[in-house]
C-alpha positions as CSV (number, residue, x, y, z in Angstrom):
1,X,35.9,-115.3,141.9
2,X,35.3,-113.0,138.9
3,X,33.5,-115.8,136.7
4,X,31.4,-116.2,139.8
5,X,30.6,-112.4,139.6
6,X,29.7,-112.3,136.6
7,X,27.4,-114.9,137.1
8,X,25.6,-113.2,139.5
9,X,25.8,-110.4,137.3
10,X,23.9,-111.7,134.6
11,X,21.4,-113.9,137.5
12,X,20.5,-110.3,138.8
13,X,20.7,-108.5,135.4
14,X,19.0,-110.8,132.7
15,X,19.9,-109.7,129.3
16,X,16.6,-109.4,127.4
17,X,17.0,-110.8,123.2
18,X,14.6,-109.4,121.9
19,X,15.9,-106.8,119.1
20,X,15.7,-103.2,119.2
21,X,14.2,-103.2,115.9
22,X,15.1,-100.5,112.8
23,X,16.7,-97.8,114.8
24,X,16.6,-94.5,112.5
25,X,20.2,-93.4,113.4
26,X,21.3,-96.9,115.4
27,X,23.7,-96.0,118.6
28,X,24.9,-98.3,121.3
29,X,25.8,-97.2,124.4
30,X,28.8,-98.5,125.9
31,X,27.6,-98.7,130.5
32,X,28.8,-99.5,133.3
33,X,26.7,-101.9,134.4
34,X,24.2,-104.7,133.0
35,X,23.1,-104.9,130.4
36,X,26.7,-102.9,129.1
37,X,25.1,-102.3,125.8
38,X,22.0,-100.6,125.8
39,X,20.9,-101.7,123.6
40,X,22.1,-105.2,124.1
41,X,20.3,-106.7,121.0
42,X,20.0,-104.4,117.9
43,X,18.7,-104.7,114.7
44,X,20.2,-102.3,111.9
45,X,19.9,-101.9,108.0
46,X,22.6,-103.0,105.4
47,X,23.0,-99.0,104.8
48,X,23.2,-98.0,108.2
49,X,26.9,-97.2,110.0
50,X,26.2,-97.7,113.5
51,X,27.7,-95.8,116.7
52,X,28.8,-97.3,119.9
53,X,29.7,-95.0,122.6
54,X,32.0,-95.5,125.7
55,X,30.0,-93.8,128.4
56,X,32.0,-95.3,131.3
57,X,35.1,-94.1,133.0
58,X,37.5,-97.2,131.8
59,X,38.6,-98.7,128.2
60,X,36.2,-100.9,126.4
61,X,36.6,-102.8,122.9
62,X,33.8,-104.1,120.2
63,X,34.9,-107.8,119.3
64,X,32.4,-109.6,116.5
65,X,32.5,-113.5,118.4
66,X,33.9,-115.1,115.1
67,X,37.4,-113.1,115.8
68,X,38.2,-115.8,118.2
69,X,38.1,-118.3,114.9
70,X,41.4,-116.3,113.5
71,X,39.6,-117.4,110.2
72,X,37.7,-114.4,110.0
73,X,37.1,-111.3,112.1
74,X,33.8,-109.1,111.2
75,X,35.0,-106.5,113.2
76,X,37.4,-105.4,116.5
77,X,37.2,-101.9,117.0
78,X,40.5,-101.8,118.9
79,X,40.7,-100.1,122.6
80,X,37.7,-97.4,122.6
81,X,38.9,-94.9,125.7
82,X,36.1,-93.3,127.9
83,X,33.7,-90.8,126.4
84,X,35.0,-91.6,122.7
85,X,33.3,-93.9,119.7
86,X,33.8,-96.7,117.5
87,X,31.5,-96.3,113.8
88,X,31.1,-99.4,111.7
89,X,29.9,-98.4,108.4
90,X,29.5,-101.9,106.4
91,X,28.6,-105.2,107.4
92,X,26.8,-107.7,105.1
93,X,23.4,-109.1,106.3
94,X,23.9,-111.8,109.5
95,X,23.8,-112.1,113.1
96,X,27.0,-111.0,115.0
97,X,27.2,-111.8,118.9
98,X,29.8,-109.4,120.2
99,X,31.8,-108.9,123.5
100,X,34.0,-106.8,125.2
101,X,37.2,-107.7,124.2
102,X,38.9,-106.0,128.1
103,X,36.0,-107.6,130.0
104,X,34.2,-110.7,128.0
105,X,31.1,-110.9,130.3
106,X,30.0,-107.6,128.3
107,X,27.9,-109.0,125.3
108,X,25.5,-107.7,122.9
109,X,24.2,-108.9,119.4
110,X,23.7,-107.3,116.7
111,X,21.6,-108.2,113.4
112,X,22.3,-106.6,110.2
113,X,19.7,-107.1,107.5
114,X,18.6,-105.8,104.3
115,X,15.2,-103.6,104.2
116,X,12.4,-105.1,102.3
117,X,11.4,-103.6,99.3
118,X,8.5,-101.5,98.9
119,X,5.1,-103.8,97.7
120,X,4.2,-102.7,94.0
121,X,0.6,-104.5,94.6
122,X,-0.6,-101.2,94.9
């Protein structure tokens, strides 16, 4: 029944991928309903530590999808209790798909990548 609602869920609430891109000071807010992280697909600098926020009344966790390979983890924030944060500060360039890890229809992405460098064919 749950699965079903989810679907539904998602039918009702499409999750748009296009990226959020070069947020100045990146912040993710964790909601109660779709699309749960607004914004669901973000697009950050190596150098930038970025903020998610639990703005809903119940627990949430960050999981990076490639913890459920045991081989490696890029991050797992742990249980983030209402109205408190989780702050990654270093990720090397790539594209993480995350989930809640308490309620795994909650998914976001996130793209890390490095700025380009100024042109000097000024």
């Amino acid at each position: 029944m749950s699965q079903l609602l989810c679907f539904l869920i998602l039918l009702l609430f499409p999750v748009s991928t296009q990226p959020i891109l070069w947020a100045s000071s990146p912040q993710i807010a964790i909601q109660s309903a779709p699309p749960f992280f607004s914004p669901n697909h973000l697009m950050i600098r190596l150098d930038s530590a970025l903020t998610w926020k639990n703005k809903t009344g119940e627990a949430h966790s960050i999981v990076a999808d490639d913890c459920q390979s045991r081989s490696r983890c890029s991050f797992d924030s742990g249980v983030i209790r209402p109205e408190h944060q989780y702050v990654l500060t270093r990720l090397a360039p790539g594209h993480y798909p995350y989930h809640c890890g308490l309620h795994p229809f909650m998914r976001g992405q996130l793209t890390v990548q490095t700025p380009a460098s100024p042109s000097s064919d000024i």
